[in-house]
Residue, then its C-alpha position, 0 to 999 in steps of 0.5 A: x531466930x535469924x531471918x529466912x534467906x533465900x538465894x534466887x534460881x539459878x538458869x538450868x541448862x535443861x527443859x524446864x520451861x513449863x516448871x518455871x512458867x508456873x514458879x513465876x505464875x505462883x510468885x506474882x499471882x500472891x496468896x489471898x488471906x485466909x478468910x476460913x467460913x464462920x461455920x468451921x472451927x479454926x485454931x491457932x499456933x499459940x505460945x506456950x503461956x497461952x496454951x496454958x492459960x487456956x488448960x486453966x480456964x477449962x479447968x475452972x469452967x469444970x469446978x464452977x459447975x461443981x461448985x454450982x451442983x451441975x454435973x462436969x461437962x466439956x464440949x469436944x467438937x465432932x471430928x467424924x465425917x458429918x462434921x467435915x467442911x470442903x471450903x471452895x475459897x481456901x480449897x481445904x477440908x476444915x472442921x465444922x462447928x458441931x460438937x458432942x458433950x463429954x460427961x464425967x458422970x455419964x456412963x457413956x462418956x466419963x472413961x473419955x472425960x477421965x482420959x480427957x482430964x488426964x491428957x490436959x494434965x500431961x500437956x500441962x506438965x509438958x508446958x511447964x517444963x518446956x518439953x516435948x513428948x510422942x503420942x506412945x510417951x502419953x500413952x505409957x503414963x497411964x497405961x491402966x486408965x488409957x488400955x490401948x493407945x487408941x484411945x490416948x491418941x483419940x484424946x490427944x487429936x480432940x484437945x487441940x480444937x478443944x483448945x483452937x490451937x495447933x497440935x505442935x502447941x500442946x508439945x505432943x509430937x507425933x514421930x516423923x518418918x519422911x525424908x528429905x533431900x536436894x537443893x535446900x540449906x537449913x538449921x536445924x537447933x542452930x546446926x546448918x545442914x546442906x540437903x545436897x551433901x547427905x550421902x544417899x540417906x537425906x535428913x530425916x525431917x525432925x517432928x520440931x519444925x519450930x526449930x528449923x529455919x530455911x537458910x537458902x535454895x537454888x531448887x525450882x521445885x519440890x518433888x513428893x513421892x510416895x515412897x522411899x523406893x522412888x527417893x532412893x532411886x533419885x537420890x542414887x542419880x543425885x538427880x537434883x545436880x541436873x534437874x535443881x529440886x527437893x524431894x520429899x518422902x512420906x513413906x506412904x501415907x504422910x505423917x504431920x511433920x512431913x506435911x508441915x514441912x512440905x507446906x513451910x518449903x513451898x510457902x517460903x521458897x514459892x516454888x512449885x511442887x508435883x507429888x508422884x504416887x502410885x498409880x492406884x485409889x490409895x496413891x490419889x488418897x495420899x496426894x489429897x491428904x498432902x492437898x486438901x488435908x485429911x478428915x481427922x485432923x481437918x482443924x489443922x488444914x490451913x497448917x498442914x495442907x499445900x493447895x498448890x501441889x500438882x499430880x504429876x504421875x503416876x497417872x492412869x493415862x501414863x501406863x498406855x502412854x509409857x508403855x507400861x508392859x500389862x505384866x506390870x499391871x495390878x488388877x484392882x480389887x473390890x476394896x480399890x474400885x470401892x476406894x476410887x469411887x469414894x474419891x469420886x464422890x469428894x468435892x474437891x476431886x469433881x472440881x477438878x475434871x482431869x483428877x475425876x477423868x484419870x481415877x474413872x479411867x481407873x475404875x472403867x479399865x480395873x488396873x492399877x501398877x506401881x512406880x517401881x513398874x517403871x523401871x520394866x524399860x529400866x532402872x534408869x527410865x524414872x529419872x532419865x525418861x519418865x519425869x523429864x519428859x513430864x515436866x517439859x511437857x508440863x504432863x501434870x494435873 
């Protein structure tokens, strides 16, 4: 695969001051190793022989205790809360070393050790031919001896740390929703794709980032929102010709391919990136998934999660500092100030004092409103007035 290329920034006649002050501070400051704690478990990106290789050896482990009159046994290592680890030096959630046994002739355990066996043999499968398959693909193989794809996805999410590989090495993808547009060049399976010349759609980001190579961008910064409202407004504008960027959607809540894709983008252009969400405890969840990583997939943090993404709105604070009519305004429920308070409790949201300031602030006023209530001063107040002035003042947690 041709070398990554990646043209310089190019002067932009508006205010960006405090954006590229903290591009220069990311690209001289450097990023340590990774040094992850000897309690967490942490997997690889491996080639495909050696994903194989290691379904082999589980296998044999299996048959040795048969041969020597044990009853099979493999040890799934626990992905419930209890066993999450935050990490203050990488500043991710990681996955701890505990681990729960998974019996074939145990009346508790043996559906999950059969359905166990069956999805390392689907991967062995997919491994072999050199393809790639979707979580409701697995599912559809074995439709009696799974039942609900719950439980075939359960499976599929246990067999990387199983493996101390990435789920993107089993050849099981999950399907991709997000969105891109903006400032970047890409090949895509050796197709060169211009983000800026899209239409108003963008590019759906592909679930086989493998196959995607970042060509060049003049983009000083990255922008994530929530949802694809806010992209369409955006992408309408074409915002990124006076203000150089990419935008990124999830959707709502982010999907792998989307986090991957984010954290390949920031890790190789070195730019900066400020996530825009929903002014409610579940807008703060997204923006901590796309941060720290998420609890169920915690093996996958160091792949999937970009520590260096800002909170840049739609903070509590901004509805009284934007004027943000109270018609506009949502009245949170019990289940959001139950939310928010949960937020509260996570470490890496007390380490950070503005982030537990604006969802106490939150609670204390019981309020909450959406990106779309923005535009109560107009459709054009998001991108004309609301994030210009964010961004040169450097507003952003």
């Amino acid at each position: 695969m041709p070398k990554e290329k990646v043209v310089k920034q190019p002067k932009t006649s508006v205010n960006l001051a405090k954006v590229i002050e903290l591009k220069e501070k990311m690209r001289h400051k450097g990023k340590p190793k990774f040094k992850p704690p000897s309690r967490a478990v942490i997997v690889e990106e491996l080639p495909t022989d050696k994903v194989h290789q290691k379904i082999h050896e589980a296998a044999r482990q299996l048959l040795l205790q048969l041969e020597e009159g044990e009853p099979p046994v493999i040890y799934i290592p626990q992905r419930g809360g209890d066993n999450i680890i935050y990490d203050e030096d990488s500043d991710l959630l990681l996955l701890g070393e505990g681990k729960s046994a998974r019996a074939l002739l145990s009346l508790a355990t043996s559906s999950d050790m059969a359905r166990t066996m069956r999805v390392l043999e689907l991967i062995h499968t997919l491994l072999e031919k050199d393809i790639h398959a979707t979580k409701r693909e697995i599912f559809y193989n074995d439709v009696n001896l799974f039942k609900d794809q719950i439980n075939s996805d359960k499976i599929i999410d246990d067999i990387p740390p199983l493996l101390n590989t990435t789920r993107d090495s089993t050849h099981i993808v999950a399907s991709a929703k997000g969105m891109a547009i903006g400032r970047l060049v890409i090949r895509d399976s050796g197709d060169t794709i211009d983000l800026t010349k899209l239409g108003s759609g963008g590019w759906s980001i592909t679930p086989f980032l493998d196959k995607i190579e970042i060509v060049e961008s003049d983009a000083e910064f990255i922008l994530v929102v929530e949802k694809d409202a806010a992209l369409i407004r955006l992408s309408e504008a074409k915002w990124w010709n006076q203000y150089p960027c990419i935008i990124i959607t999830g959707k709502g809540s982010a999907d792998i391919a989307t986090r991957s894709f984010l954290r390949k983008i920031v890790k190789t252009l070195k730019i900066p990136a400020f996530a825009l969400m929903d002014s409610d405890p579940y807008g703060s969840y997204i923006y901590s998934v796309y941060l720290r990583g998420s609890k169920r997939l915690s093996y996958e943090s160091p792949f999937l999660a970009t520590p260096e993404l800002k909170l840049l709105g739609v903070l509590s604070r901004d509805l009284d500092k934007y004027k943000i009519p109270k018609e506009c305004w949502l009245k949170m429920t019990d289940k959001d100030i139950k939310r928010a308070k949960e937020m509260l409790k996570e470490p890496f949201v007390q380490k950070n004092e503005e982030w537990a300031n604006d969802l106490k602030l939150m609670i204390e006023l019981k309020r909450k409103a959406e990106i779309q209530a923005l535009s109560s001063h107009g459709f054009e107040y998001l991108t004309e007035t609301y994030l210009p002035q964010k961004l040169s003042t450097g507003d952003w947690i």
